[in-house]
Each structure stands twice: as C-alpha cells, then as structure tokens.
C-alpha positions in Angstrom: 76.7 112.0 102.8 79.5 109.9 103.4 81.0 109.3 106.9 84.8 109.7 107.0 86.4 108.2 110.0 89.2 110.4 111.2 92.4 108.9 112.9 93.7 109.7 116.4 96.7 111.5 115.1 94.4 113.9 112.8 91.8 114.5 114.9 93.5 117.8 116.3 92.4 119.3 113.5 88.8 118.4 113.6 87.9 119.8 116.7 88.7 116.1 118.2 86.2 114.4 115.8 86.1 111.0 115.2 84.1 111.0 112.3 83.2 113.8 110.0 80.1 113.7 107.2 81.1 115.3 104.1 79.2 115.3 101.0 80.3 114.3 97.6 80.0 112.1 94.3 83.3 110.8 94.7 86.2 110.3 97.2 88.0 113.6 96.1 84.4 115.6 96.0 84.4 113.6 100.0 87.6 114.7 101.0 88.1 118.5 99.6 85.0 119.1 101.6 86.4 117.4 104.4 89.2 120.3 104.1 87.1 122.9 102.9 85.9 122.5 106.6 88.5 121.7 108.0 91.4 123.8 106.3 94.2 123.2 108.5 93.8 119.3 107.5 94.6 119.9 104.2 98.4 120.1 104.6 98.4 116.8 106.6 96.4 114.8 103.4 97.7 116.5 100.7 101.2 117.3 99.2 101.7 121.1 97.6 101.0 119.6 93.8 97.4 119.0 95.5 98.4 114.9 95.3 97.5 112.8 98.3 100.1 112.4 99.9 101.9 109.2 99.9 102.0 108.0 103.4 98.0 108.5 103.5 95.9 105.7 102.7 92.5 106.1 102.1 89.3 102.9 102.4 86.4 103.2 101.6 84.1 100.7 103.4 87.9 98.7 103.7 88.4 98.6 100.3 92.0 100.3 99.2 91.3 103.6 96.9 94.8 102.6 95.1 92.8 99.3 93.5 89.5 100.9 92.5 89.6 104.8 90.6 91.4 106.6 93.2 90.1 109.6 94.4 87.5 109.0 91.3 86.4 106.2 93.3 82.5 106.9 93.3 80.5 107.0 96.9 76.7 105.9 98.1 75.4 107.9 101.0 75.9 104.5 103.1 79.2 104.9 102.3 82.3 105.1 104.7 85.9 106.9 104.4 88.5 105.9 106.5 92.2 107.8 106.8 94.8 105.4 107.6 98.0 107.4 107.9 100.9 105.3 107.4 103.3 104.7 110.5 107.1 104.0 110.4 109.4 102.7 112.7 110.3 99.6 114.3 113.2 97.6 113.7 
C-alpha cells in the first residue's frame, strides 16, 4: 500500500490524518480509494468531470505526476503520495 501524505488544509476531512494508506496499482487506483474512504475529500481533489482538479498537485516520492503518466503513473508498496494544494495570493 502506498502512503499518501495529506496536507494541513485537507486534513478535516480525514479525521485529522496526516497520512492515509491506500492501496492501488496506480495513482488514480491510490487516490479513488483514498476518497472511497474518505468521501467528503473527493470534492476538494476532483472537479465534477471526475478530472483532478487544477490547483491540486500530486508527487509521488517528489516526483511531479504531470511529467510521468498522470494519474497512470504506476506505484511500489514503498511508494509515497503527497497532495500539494496550490496557494494563491501575495502581491
């Protein structure tokens, strides 16, 4: 199973988790189990065509999903998943 490290901002809806384990071949497999658990999460990762949204960034052991297969990107059971929710402001 892969570890997913949850941020501060999400972890309302993990029962204040900081790090889940969800099982799964591939990010996607990772992360719809994350929200099968967690079913109030769902809303905050994905958009209502099922996309991720675009403001979520998602690492696996630091590595950008965008640059490998996306949510195809496949996972080892060593493997980590961190959210990185993307933060505006500033001037």
């Amino acid at each position: 199973m892969a570890k997913i490290l949850i941020p501060t901002p999400l972890r309302q809806y993990t029962g204040n988790q900081d790090t889940v384990e969800a099982g799964g071949a591939t990010v996607g497999d990772a992360l719809k189990s994350l929200t099968t658990q967690f079913p109030d999460l769902r809303k905050n990762l994905y958009n209502d065509e099922g996309k991720l949204r675009s403001f979520v960034n998602v690492y696996v052991n630091d590595e950008d999903i965008r640059y490998l297969s996306k949510e195809a990107t496949p996972l080892g059971a060593a493997d980590s998943i961190s959210i990185v929710p993307s933060i505006a402001g500033g001037r």
